[in-house]
N, C-alpha and C positions, 0 to 999 in steps of 0.2 A: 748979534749973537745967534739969531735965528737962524740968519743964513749959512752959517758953522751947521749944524745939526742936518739941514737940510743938505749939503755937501756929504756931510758924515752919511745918508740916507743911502745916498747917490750908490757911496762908495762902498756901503753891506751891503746893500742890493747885487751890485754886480759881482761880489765876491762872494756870495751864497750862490748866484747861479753860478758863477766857475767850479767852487768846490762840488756843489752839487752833480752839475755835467761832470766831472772829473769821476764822483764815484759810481756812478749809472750808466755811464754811457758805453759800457762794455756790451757790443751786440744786439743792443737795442731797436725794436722800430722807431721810427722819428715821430710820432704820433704818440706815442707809449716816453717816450724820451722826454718831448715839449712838458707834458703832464706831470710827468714824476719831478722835474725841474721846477716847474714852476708854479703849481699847488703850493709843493711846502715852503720856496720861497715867498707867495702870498700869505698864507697863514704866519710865517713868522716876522715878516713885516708886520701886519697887524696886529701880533703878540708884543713887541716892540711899540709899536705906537702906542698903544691903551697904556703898554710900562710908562711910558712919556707922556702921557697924559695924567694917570693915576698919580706920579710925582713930582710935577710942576703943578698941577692943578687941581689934584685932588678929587679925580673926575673917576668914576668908579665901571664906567662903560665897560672897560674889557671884561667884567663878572658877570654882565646880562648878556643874554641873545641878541637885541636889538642892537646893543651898543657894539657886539663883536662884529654883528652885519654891516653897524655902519663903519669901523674901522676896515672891514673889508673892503668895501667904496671908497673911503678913501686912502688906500695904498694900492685902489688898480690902475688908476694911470699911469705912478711911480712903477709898478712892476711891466706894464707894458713897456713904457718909456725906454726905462734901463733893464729892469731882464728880459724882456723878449728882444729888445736888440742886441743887448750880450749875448743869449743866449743863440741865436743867427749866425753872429758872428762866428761864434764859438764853434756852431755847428758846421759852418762852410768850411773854417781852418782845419777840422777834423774827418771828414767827409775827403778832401786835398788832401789829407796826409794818408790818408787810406787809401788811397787811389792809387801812390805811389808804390 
């Protein structure tokens, strides 16, 4: 069952950074771009996680500081993993269609 949720992770991740890149990426610098992408992707992974922690285990982290810091840690490898490679990807496929 774990592994379901963990798929499910997979598959928000890359679909906040698309929709994200979709609504910013109008004339942007790519520097300015990366950021705007993938901040709010990271904060809302980790807003999500603590949800999924506070309602499987009753675990109250996402209300403190320390506990949001460490939910931040752990959904940065996830956001690198899969948005910063979506996000790459996304950016070269778009970059090629500009060019044309």
């Amino acid at each position: 069952m774990e592994l379901h949720y963990t798929y499910l992770k997979w598959l928000l991740t890359i679909t906040i950074v698309l929709i994200l890149f979709q609504l910013i990426s109008k004339k942007r610098n790519y520097l300015i771009l990366l950021v705007l992408v993938l901040l709010p992707t990271w904060i809302i992974l980790s807003i999500l996680r603590g949800l999924e922690y506070y309602v499987f285990n009753g675990s109250g982290q996402l209300f403190y500081l320390k506990g949001f810091i460490n939910l931040l840690a752990e959904t940065l490898p996830t956001l690198i993993l899969f948005g910063a490679s979506t996000f790459f990807i996304r950016h070269i496929i778009y970059c090629n269609k500009n060019e044309k």
